[in-house]
C-alpha positions in Angstrom: -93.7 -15.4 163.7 -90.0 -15.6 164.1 -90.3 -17.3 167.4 -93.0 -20.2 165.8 -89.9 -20.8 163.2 -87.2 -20.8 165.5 -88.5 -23.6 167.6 -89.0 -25.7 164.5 -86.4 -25.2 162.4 -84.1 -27.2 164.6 -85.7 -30.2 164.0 -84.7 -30.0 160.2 -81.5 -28.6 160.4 -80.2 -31.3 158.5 -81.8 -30.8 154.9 -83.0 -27.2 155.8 -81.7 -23.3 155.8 -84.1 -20.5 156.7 -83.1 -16.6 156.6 -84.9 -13.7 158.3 -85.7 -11.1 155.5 -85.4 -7.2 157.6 -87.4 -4.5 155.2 -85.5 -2.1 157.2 -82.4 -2.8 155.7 -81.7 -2.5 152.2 -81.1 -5.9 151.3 -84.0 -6.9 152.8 -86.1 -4.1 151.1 -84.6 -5.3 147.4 -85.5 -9.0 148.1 -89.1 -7.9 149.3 -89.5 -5.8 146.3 -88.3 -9.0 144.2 -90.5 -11.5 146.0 -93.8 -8.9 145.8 -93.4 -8.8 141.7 -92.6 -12.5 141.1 -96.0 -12.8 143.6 -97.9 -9.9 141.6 -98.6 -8.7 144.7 -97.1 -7.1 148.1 -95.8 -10.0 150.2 -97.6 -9.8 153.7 -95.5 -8.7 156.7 -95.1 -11.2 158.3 -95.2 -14.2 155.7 -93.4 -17.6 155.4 -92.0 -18.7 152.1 -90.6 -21.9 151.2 -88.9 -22.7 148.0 -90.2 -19.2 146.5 -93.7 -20.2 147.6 -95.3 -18.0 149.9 -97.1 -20.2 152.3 -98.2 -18.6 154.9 -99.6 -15.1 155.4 -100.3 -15.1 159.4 -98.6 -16.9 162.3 -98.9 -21.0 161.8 -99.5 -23.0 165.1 -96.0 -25.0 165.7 -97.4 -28.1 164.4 -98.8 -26.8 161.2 -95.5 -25.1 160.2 -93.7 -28.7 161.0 -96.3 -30.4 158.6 -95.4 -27.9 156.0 -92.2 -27.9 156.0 -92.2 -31.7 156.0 -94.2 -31.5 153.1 -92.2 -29.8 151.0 -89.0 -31.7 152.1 -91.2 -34.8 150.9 -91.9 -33.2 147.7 -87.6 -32.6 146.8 -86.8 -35.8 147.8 -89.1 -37.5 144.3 
């Protein structure tokens, strides 16, 4: 999954940040534990979130995650 987001990212760079969560490290296990009780539910490993939303569960096709993200860069701009 990291590899789909890393070849799109790029091409928002400008209006967008992303951040690799690691459950192996402590952090990353606290922010996991956050996200899973603000979702009622364990977070899938892998998952995509955007703005707190957890949008996708499996690995999106390159295009897909592009449209998303576009989408929700649409939506903070109103």
């Amino acid at each position: 999954m990291t590899r789909v987001v890393e070849s799109v990212v790029w091409e928002f760079e400008d209006v967008l940040t992303w951040e690799m969560i690691v459950t192996k490290d402590l952090a990353g296990a606290r922010r996991f534990s956050e996200f899973s009780k603000a979702l009622g539910r364990l977070v899938p490993i892998p998952s995509i979130a955007i703005d707190g939303e957890l949008v996708f569960e499996t690995t999106p096709g390159v295009e897909e995650l592009k449209a998303c993200i576009a989408r929700f860069i649409k939506k903070r701009q109103r």
